[in-house]
C-alpha positions in Angstrom: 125.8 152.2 94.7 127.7 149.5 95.0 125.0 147.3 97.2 122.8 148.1 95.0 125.1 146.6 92.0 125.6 143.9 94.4 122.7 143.0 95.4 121.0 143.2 91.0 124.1 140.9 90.4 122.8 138.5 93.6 118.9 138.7 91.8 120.5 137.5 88.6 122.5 135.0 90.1 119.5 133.7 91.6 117.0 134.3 89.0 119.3 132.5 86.6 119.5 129.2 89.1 115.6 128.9 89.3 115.5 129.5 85.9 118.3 127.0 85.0 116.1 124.4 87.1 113.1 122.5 85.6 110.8 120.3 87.2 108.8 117.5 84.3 105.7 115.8 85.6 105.8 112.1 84.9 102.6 110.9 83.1 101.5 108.1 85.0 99.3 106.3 82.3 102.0 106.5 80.1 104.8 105.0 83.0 105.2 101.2 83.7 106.6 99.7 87.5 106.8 95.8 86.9 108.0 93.5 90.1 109.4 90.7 90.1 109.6 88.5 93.7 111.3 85.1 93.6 111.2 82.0 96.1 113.3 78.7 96.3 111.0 76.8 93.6 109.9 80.0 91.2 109.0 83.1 91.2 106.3 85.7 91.0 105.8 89.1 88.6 103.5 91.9 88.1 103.0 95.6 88.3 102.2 98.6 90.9 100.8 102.2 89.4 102.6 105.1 89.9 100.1 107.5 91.6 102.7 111.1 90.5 105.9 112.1 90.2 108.3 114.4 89.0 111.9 114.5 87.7 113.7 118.0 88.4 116.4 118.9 85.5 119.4 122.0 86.1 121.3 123.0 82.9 119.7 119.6 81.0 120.9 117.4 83.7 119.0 115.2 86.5 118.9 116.9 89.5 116.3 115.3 91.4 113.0 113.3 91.6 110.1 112.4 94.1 108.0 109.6 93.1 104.7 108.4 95.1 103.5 104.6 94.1 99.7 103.4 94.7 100.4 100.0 97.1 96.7 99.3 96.0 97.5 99.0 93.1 99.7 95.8 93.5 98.9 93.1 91.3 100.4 90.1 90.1 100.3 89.4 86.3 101.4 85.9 86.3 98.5 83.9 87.6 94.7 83.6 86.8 91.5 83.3 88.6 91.6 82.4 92.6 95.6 81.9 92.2 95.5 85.5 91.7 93.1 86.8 93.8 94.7 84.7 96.8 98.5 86.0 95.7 96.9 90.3 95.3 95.2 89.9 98.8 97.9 87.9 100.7 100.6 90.5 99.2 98.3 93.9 100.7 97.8 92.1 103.7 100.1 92.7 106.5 102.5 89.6 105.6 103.6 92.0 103.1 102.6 95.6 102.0 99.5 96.2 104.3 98.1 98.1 101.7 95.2 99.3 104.0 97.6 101.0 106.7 100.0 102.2 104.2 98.4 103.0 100.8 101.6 104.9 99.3 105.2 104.8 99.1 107.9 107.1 98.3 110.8 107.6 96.9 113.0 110.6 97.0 116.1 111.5 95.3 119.0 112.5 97.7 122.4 112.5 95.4 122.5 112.1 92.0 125.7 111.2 90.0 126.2 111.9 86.1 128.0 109.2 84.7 127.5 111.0 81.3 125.2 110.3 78.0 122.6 110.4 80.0 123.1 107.6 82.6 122.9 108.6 86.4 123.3 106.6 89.6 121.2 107.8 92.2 121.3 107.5 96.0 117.4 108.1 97.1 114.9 108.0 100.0 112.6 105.1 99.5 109.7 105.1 102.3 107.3 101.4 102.3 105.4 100.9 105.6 106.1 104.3 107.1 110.1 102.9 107.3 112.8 104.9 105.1 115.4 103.3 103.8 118.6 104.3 101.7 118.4 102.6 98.0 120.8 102.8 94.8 120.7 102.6 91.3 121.1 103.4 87.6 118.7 105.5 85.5 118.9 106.4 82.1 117.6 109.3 80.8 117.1 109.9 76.9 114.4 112.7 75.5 111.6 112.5 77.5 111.6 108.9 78.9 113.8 107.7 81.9 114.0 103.9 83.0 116.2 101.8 85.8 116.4 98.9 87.6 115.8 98.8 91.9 116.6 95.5 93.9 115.1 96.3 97.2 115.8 93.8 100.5 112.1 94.0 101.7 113.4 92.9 105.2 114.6 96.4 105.8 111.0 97.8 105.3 109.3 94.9 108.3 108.1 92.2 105.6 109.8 89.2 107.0 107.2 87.1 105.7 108.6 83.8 104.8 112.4 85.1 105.3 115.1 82.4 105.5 117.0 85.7 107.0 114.5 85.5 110.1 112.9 82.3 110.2 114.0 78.8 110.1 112.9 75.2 108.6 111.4 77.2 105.7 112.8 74.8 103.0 111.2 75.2 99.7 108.7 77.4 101.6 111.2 80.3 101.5 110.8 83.6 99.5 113.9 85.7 98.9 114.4 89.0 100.4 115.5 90.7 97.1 112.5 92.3 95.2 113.2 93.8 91.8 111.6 97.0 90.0 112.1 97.5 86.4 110.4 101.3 86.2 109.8 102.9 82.7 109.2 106.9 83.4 107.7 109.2 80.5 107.4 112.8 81.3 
């Protein structure tokens, strides 16, 4: 009698935790990923698609996320015409993304701290080029929307591409190895 009380009170236990736990699909059409590059005399933006993801809840706080981006969808949205066109295919190529080889990345939550009111840092898996890489950062969650800021050193990933970290003489030829993402989530 009493392993069977113990094991119904184990069920609920369980049951409860799953239940307690809620995954939300993000909506990608309704979800915005904008870069921003910069090099010694300016600086580039634009945007990359969010192919799916989810955020995971437990008791109506983050618990985790997995996000997949669509490289091929890298685009800048601060030139026209063949500027553009030379700056999207330079940045698949393999100077940079190599959008052909590697047509995704990832990012996967690993530790999540509540900071409260809805603001979270989280510690995260983010995979660019088949290399994964630790990153950090604040998101804000608040109803059914969640945003944050990532500065990502592209060096750790193998774009080296015009690196004053790697490669000398660059001079106003250089490109900084800090990209930022400013990501808008709606789920």
């Amino acid at each position: 009698m009493k392993n069977l009380k113990l094991a119904a009170f184990l069920f609920l236990a369980f049951f409860t935790t799953i239940a307690s736990a809620q995954t939300k699909k993000i909506d990608p059409t309704k979800c915005t990923i904008d870069w921003l590059g910069k090099k010694v005399t300016g600086q580039h933006n634009g945007t990359v698609n969010l192919k799916y993801g989810s955020l995971t809840f437990k008791n109506s706080k983050l618990s985790g996320g997995t996000f997949t981006v669509d490289m091929a969808s890298l685009t800048s949205t601060d030139l026209q015409g063949e500027y553009l066109t030379k700056l999207n295919n330079h940045l698949r190529s393999e100077d940079f993304f190599g959008t052909e080889k590697f047509p995704v990345s990832k990012m996967v939550f690993t530790k999540i701290a509540d900071k409260g009111q809805g603001k979270y840092t989280v510690t995260a898996d983010l995979t660019i080029k088949d290399i994964k890489n630790s990153v950090q950062f604040d998101i804000v969650v608040k109803g059914n929307t969640a945003s944050g800021k990532i500065v990502i050193d592209r060096t750790k990933y193998g774009i080296k591409y015009g690196s004053g970290s790697f490669f000398d003489n660059l001079g106003d030829k250089a490109i900084y190895d800090d990209f930022e993402l400013d990501v808008k989530l709606q789920f």
